[in-house]
N, CA, C and O atoms as a GROMACS GRO file, in nm:
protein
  472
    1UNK      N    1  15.939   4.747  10.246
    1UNK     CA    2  15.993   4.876  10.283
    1UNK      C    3  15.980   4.894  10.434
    1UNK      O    4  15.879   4.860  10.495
    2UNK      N    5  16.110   4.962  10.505
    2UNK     CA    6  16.101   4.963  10.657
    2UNK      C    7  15.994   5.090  10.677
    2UNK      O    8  15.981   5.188  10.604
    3UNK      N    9  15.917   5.052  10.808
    3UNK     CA   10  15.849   5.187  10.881
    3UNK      C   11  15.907   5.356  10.845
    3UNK      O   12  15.866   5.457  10.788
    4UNK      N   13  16.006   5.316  10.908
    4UNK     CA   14  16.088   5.464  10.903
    4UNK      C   15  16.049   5.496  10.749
    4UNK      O   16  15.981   5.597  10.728
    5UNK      N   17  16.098   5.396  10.618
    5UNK     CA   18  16.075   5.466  10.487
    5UNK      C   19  15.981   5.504  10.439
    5UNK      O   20  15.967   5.604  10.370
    6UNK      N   21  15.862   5.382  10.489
    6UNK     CA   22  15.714   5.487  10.449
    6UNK      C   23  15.682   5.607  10.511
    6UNK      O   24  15.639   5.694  10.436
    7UNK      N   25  15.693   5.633  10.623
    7UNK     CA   26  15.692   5.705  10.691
    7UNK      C   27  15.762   5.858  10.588
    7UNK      O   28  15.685   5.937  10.532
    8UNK      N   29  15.902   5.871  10.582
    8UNK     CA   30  15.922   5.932  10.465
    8UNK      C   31  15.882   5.926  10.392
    8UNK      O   32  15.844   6.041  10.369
    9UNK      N   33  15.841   5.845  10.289
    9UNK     CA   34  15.753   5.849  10.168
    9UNK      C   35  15.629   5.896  10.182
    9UNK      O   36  15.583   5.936  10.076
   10UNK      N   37  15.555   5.907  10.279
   10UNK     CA   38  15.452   5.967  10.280
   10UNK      C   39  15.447   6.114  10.336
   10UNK      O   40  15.354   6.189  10.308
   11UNK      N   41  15.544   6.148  10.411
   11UNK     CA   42  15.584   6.273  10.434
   11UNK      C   43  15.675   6.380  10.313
   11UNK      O   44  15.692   6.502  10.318
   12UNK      N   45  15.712   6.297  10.229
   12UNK     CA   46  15.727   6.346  10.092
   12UNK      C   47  15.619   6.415  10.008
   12UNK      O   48  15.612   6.534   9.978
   13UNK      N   49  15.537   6.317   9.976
   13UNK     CA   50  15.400   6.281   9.902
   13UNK      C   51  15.324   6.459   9.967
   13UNK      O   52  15.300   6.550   9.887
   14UNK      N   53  15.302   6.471  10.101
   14UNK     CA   54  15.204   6.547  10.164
   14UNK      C   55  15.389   6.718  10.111
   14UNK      O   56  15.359   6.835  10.086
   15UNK      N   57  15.444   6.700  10.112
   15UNK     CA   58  15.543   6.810  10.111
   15UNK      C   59  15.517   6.833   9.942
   15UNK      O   60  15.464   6.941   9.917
   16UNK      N   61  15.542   6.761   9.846
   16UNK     CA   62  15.495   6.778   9.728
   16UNK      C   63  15.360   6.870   9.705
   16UNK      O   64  15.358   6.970   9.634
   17UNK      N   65  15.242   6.817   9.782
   17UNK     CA   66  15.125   6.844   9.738
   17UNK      C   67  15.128   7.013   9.781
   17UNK      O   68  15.068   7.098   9.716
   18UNK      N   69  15.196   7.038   9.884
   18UNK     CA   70  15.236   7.194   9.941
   18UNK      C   71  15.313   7.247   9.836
   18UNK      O   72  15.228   7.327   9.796
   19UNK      N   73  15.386   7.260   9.778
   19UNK     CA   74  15.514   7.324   9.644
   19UNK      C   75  15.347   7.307   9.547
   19UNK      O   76  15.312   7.410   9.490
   20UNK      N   77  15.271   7.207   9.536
   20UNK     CA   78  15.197   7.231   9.395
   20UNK      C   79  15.068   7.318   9.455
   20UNK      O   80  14.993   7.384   9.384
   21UNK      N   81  15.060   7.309   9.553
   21UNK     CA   82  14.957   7.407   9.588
   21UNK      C   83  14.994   7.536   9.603
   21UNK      O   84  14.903   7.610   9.642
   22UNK      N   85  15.102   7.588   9.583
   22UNK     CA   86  15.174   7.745   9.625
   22UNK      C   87  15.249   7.801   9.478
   22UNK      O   88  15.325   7.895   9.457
   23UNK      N   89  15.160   7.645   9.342
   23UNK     CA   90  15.216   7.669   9.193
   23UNK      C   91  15.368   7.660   9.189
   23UNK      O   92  15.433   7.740   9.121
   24UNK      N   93  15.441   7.533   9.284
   24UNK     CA   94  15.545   7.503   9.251
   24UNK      C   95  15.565   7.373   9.201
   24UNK      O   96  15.559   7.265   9.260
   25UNK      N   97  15.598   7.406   9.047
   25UNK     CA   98  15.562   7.232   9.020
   25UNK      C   99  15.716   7.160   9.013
   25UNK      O  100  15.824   7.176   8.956
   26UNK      N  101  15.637   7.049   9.133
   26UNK     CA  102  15.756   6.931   9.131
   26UNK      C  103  15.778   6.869   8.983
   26UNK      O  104  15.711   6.851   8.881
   27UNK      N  105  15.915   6.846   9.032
   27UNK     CA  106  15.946   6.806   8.848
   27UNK      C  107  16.009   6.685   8.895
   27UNK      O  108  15.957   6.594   8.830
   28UNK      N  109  16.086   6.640   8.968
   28UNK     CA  110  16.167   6.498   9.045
   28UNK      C  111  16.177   6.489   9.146
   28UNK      O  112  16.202   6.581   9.223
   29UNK      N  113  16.150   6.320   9.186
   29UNK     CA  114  16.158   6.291   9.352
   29UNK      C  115  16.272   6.201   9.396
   29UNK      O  116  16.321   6.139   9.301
   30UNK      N  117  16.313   6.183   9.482
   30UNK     CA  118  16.426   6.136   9.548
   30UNK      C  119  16.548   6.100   9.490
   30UNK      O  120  16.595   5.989   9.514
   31UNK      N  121  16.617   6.192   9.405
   31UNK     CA  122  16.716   6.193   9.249
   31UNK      C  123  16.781   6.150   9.390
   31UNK      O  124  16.749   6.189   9.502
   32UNK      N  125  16.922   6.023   9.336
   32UNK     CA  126  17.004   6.033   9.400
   32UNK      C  127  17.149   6.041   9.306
   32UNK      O  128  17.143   6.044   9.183
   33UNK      N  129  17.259   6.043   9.370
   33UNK     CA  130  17.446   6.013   9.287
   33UNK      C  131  17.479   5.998   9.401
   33UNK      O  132  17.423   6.016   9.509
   34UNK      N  133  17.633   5.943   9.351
   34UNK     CA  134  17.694   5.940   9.497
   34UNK      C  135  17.739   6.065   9.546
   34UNK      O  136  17.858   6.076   9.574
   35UNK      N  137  17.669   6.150   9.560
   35UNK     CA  138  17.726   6.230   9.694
   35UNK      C  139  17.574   6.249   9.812
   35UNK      O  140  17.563   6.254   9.935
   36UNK      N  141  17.481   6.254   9.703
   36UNK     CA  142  17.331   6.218   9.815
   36UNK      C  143  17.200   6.210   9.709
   36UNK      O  144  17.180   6.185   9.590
   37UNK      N  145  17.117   6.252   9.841
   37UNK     CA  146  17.003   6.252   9.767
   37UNK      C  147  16.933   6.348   9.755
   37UNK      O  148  16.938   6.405   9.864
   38UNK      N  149  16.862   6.408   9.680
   38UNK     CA  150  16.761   6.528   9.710
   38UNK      C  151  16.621   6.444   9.679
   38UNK      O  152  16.584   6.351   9.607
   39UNK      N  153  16.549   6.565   9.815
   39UNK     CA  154  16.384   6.458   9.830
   39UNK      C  155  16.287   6.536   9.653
   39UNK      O  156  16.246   6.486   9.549
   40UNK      N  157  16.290   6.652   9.702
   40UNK     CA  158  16.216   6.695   9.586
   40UNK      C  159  16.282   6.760   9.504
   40UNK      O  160  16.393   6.780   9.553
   41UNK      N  161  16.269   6.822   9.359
   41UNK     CA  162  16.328   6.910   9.300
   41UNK      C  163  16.182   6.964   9.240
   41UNK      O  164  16.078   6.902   9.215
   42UNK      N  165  16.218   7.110   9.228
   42UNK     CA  166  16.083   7.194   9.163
   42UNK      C  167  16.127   7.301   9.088
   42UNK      O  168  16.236   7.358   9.092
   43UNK      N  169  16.029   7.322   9.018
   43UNK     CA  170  16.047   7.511   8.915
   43UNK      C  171  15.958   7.596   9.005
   43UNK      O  172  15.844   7.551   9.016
   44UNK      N  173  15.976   7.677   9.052
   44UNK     CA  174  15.922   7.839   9.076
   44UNK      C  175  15.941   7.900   8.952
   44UNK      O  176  16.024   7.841   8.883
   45UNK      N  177  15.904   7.973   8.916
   45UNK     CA  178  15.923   8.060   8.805
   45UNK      C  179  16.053   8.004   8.685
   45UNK      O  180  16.059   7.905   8.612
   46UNK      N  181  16.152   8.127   8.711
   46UNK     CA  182  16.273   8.067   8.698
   46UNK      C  183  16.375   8.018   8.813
   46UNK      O  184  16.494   8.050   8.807
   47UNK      N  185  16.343   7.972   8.875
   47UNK     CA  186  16.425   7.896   9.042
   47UNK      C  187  16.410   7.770   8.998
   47UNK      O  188  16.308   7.726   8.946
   48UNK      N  189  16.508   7.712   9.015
   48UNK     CA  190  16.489   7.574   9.034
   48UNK      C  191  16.519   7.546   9.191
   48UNK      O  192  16.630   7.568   9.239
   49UNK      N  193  16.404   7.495   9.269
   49UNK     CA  194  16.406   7.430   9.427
   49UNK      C  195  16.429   7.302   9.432
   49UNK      O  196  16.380   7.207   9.371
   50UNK      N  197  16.510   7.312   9.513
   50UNK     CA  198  16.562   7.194   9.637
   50UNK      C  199  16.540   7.226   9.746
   50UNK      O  200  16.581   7.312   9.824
   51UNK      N  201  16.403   7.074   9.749
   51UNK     CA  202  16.333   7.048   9.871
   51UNK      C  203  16.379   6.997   9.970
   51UNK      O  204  16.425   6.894   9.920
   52UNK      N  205  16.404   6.992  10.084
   52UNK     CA  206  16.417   6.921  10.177
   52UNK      C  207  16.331   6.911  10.268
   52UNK      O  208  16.292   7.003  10.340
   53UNK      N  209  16.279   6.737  10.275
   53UNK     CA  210  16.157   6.725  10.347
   53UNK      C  211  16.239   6.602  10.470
   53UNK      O  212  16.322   6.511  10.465
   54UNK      N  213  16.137   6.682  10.592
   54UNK     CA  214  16.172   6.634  10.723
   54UNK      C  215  16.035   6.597  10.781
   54UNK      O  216  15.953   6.682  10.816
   55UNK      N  217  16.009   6.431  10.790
   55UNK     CA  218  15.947   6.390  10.849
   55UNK      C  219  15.949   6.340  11.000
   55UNK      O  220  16.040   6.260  11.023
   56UNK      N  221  15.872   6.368  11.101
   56UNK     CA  222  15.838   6.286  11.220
   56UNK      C  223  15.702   6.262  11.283
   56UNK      O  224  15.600   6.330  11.269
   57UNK      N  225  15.717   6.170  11.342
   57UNK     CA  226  15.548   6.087  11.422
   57UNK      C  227  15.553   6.204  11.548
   57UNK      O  228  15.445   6.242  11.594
   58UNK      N  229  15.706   6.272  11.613
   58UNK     CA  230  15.639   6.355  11.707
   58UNK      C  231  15.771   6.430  11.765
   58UNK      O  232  15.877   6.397  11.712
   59UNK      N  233  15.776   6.515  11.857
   59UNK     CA  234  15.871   6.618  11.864
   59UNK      C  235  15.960   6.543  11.977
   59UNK      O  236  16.054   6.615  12.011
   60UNK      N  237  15.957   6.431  12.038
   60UNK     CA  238  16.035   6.352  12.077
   60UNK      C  239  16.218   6.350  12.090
   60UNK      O  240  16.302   6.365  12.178
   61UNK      N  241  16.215   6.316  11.925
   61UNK     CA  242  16.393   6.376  11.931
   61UNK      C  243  16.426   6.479  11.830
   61UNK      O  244  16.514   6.466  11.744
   62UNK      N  245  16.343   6.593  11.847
   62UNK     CA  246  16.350   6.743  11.835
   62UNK      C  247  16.235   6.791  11.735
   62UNK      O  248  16.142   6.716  11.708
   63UNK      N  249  16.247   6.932  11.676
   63UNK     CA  250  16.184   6.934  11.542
   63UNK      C  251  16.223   6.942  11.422
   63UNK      O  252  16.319   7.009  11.384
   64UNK      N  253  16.147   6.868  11.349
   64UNK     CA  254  16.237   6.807  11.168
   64UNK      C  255  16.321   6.924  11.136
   64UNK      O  256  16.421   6.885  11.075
   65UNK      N  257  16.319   7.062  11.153
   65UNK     CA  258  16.394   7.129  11.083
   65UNK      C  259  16.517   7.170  11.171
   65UNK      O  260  16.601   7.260  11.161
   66UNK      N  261  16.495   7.060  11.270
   66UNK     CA  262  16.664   7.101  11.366
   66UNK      C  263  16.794   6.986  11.271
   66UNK      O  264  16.916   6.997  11.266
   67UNK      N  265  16.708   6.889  11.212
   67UNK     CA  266  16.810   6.796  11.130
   67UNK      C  267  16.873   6.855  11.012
   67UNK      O  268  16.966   6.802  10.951
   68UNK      N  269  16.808   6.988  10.978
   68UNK     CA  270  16.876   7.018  10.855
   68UNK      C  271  17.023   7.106  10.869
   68UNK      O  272  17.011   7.213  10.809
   69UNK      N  273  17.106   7.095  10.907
   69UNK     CA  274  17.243   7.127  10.953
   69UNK      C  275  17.288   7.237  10.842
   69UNK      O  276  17.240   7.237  10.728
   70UNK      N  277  17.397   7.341  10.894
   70UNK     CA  278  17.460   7.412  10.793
   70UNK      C  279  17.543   7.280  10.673
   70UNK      O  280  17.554   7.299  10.552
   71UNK      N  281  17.572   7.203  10.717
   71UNK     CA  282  17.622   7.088  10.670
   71UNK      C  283  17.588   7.030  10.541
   71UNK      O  284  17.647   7.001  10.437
   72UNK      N  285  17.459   7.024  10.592
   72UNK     CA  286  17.319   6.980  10.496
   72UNK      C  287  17.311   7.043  10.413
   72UNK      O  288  17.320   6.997  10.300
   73UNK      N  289  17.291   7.171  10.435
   73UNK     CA  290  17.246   7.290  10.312
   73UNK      C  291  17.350   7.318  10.206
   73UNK      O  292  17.324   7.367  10.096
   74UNK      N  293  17.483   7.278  10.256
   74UNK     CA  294  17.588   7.301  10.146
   74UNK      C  295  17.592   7.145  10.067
   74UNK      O  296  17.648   7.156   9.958
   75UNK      N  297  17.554   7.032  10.089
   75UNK     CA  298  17.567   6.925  10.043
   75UNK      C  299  17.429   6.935   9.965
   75UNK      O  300  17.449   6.871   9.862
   76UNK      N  301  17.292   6.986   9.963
   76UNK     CA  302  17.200   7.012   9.913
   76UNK      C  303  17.200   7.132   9.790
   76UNK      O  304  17.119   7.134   9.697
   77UNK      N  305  17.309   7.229   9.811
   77UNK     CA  306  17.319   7.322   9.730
   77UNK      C  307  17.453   7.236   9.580
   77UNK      O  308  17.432   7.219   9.460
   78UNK      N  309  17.546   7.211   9.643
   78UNK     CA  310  17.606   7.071   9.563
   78UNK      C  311  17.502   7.010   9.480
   78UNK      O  312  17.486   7.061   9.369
   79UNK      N  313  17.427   6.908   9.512
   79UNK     CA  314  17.355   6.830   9.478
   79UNK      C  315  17.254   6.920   9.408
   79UNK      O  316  17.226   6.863   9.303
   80UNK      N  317  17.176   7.049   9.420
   80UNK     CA  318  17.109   7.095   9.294
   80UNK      C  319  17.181   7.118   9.201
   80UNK      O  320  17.128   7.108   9.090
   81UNK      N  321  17.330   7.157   9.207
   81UNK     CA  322  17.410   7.192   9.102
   81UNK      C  323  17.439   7.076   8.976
   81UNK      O  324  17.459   7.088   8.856
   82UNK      N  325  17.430   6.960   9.069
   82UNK     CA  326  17.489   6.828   8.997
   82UNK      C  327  17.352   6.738   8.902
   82UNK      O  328  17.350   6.663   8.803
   83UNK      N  329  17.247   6.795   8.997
   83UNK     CA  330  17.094   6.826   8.951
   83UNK      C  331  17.078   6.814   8.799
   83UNK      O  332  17.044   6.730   8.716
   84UNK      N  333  17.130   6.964   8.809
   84UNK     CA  334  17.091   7.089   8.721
   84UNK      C  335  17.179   7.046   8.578
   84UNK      O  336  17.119   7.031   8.472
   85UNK      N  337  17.288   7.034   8.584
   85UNK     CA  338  17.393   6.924   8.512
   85UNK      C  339  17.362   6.838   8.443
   85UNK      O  340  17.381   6.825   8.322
   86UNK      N  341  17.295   6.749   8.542
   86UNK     CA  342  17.276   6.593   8.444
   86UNK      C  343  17.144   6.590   8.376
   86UNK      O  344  17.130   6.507   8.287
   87UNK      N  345  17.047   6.669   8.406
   87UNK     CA  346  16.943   6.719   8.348
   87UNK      C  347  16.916   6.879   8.223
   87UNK      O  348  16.829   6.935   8.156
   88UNK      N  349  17.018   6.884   8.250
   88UNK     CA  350  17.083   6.983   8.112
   88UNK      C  351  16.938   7.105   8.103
   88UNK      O  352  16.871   7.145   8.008
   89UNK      N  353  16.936   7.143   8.296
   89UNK     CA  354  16.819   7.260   8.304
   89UNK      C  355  16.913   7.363   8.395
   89UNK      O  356  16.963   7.347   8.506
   90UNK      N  357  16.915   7.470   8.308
   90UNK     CA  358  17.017   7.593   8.365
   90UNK      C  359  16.948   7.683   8.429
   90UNK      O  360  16.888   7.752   8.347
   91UNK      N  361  16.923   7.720   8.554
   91UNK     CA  362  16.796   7.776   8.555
   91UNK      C  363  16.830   7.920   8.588
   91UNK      O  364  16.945   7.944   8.549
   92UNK      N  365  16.777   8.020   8.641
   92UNK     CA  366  16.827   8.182   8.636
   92UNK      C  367  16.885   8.141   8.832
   92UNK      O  368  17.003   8.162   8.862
   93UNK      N  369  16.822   8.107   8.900
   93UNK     CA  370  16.850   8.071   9.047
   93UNK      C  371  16.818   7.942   9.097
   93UNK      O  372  16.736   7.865   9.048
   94UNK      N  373  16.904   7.919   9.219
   94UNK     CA  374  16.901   7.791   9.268
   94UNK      C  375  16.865   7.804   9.447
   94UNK      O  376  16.946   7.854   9.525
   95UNK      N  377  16.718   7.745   9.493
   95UNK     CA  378  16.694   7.781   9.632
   95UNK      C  379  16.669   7.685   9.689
   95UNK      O  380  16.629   7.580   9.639
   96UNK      N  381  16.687   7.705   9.796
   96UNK     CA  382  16.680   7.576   9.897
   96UNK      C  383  16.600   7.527   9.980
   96UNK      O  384  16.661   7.481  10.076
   97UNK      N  385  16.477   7.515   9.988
   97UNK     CA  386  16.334   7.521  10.085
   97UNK      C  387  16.306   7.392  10.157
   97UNK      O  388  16.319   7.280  10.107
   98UNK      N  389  16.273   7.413  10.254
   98UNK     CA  390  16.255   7.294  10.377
   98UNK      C  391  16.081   7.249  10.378
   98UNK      O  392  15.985   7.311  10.331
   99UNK      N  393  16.085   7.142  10.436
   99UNK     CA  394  15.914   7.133  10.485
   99UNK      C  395  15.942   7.026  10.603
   99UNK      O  396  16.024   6.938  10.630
  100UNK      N  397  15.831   7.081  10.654
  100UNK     CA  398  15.863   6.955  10.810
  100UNK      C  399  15.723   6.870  10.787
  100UNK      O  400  15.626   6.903  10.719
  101UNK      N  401  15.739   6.772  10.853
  101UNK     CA  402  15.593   6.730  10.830
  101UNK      C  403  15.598   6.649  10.959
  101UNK      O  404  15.697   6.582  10.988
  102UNK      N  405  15.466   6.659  11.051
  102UNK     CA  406  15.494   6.619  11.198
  102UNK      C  407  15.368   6.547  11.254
  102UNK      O  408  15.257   6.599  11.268
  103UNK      N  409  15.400   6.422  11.283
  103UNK     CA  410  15.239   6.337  11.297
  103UNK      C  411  15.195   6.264  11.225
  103UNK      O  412  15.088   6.209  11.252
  104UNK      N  413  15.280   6.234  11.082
  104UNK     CA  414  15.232   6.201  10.975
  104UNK      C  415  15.200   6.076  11.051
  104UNK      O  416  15.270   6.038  11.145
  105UNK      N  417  15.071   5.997  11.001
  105UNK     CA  418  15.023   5.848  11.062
  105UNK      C  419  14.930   5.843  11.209
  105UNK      O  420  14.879   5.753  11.276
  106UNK      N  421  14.937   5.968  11.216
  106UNK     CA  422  14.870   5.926  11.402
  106UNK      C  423  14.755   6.076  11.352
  106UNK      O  424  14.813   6.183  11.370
  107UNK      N  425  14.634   6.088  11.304
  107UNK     CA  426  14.548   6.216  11.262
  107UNK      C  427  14.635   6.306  11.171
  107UNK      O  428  14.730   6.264  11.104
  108UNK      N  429  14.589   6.442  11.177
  108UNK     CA  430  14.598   6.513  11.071
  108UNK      C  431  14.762   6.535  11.095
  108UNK      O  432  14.816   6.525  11.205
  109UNK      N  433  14.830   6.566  10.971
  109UNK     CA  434  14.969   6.587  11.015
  109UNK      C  435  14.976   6.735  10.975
  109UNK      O  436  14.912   6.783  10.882
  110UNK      N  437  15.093   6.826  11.084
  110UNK     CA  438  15.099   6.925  11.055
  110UNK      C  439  15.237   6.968  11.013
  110UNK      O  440  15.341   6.909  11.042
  111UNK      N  441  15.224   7.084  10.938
  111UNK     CA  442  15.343   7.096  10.776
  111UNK      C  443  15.343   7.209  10.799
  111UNK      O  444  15.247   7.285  10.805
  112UNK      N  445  15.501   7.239  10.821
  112UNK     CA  446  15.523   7.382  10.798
  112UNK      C  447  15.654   7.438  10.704
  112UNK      O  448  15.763   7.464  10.755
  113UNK      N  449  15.627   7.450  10.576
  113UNK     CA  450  15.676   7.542  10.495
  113UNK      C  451  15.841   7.659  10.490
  113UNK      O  452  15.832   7.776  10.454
  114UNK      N  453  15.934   7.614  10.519
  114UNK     CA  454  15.985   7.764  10.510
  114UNK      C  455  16.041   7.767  10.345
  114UNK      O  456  16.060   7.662  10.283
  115UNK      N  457  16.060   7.878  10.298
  115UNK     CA  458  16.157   7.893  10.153
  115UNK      C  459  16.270   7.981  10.221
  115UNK      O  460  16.281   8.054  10.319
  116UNK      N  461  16.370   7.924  10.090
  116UNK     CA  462  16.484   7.998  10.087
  116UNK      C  463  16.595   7.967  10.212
  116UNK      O  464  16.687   8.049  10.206
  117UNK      N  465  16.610   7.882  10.312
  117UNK     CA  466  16.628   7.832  10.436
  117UNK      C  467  16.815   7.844  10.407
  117UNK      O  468  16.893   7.863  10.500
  118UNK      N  469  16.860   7.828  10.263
  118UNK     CA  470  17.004   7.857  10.230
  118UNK      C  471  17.048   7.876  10.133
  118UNK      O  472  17.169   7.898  10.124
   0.00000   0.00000   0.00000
């Protein structure tokens, strides 16, 4: 596996453990089809979340949550729908929540949280 992917994969892993610590339990990780991928999927209550996790070693070429584009969020809102479909889970709402994760590999990494982002 290349740098860059562990690197994600472990910035996944630490974004997961945040959704289960705030009693959001992850239910699937990196579902893909051909139109993309979603990193996490979770239940809130009745919500079903789509995670999007943004990893970097450092603020270099910007911060993780400048990659998530209006672009993004409609191809992410797609993709919970297609989710939600092939897993035959209808849920009452569908939200879209980010996590950055910054440093991962070099000391403590720091994670910041937003919900609802689209």
């Amino acid at each position: 596996m290349r740098a860059k992917d562990l690197l994600g994969r472990g910035g996944e892993m630490l974004a997961a453990d945040v959704l289960e610590d705030r009693g959001i339990r992850v239910i699937d990780r990196n579902w893909r089809c051909p139109r993309g991928e979603i990193d996490l999927v979770a239940i809130d209550s009745e919500t079903l979340v789509i995670a999007e996790v943004k990893t970097r070693r450092s603020l270099r070429f910007g911060h993780p949550f400048e990659a998530i584009t209006p672009a993004k969020l409609t191809r992410l809102r797609t993709l919970g729908v297609l989710w939600s479909r092939d897993h035959c889970i209808f849920p009452a709402a569908l939200r879209i929540d980010a996590i950055a994760v910054l440093g991962c590999g070099d000391g403590e990494p720091v994670l910041e949280y937003l919900k609802g982002v689209g």
